[in-house]
C-alpha positions as CSV (number, residue, x, y, z in Angstrom):
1,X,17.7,74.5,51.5
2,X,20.1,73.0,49.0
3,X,19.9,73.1,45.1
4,X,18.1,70.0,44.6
5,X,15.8,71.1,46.7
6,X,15.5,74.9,45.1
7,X,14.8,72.7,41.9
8,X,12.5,70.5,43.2
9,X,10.4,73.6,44.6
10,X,11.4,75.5,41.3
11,X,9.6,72.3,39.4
12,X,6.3,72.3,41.0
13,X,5.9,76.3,41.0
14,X,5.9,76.1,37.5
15,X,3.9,73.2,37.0
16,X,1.5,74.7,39.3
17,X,1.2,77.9,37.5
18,X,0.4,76.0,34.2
19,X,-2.6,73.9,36.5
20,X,-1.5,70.8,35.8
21,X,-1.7,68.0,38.6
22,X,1.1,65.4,38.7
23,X,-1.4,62.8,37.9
24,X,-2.1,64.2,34.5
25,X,1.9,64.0,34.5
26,X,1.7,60.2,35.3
27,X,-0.6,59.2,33.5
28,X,0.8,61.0,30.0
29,X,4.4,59.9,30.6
30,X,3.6,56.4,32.5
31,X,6.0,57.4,35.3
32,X,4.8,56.9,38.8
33,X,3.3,60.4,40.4
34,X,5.1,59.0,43.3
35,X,8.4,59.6,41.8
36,X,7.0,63.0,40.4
37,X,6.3,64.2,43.9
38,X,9.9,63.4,45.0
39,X,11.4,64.8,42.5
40,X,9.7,68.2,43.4
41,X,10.4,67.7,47.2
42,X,14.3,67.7,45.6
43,X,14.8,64.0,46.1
44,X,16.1,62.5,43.6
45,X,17.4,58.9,44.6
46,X,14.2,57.4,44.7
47,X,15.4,56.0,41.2
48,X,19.0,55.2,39.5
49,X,20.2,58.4,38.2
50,X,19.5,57.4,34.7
51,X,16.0,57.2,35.3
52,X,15.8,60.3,37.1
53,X,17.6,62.0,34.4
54,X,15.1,60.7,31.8
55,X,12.2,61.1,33.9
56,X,13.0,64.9,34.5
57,X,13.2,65.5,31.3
58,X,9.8,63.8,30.0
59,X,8.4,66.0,33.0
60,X,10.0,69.1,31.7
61,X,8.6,68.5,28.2
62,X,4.9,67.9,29.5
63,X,4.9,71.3,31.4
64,X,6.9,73.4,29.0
65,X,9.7,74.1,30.7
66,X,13.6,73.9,29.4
């Protein structure tokens, strides 16, 4: 495994262990669950890296996390 990935897999335990679904994610930030679920699977080019920087963080803020 590599870091990204670690994080990825580090995103969805704790998001997980709150109970919430990525589609409650999706639907509360308006990004695609699609992107959501690559993120947590430690890929993150499946936007431009601004969006994936702003997207990880609106995720972070929904489930609590720093």
């Amino acid at each position: 495994m590599n870091n990204l990935t670690d994080f990825g897999s580090a995103l969805k335990k704790n998001r997980e262990a709150k109970k919430i679904t990525l589609n409650e994610i999706s639907a509360f930030t308006k990004i695609d669950a699609r992107f959501l679920e690559s993120f947590e699977q430690g890929n993150f080019e499946v936007v431009p890296l601004v969006y994936a920087r702003l997207f990880l963080r609106e995720y972070s803020k929904y489930i609590d996390e720093d």
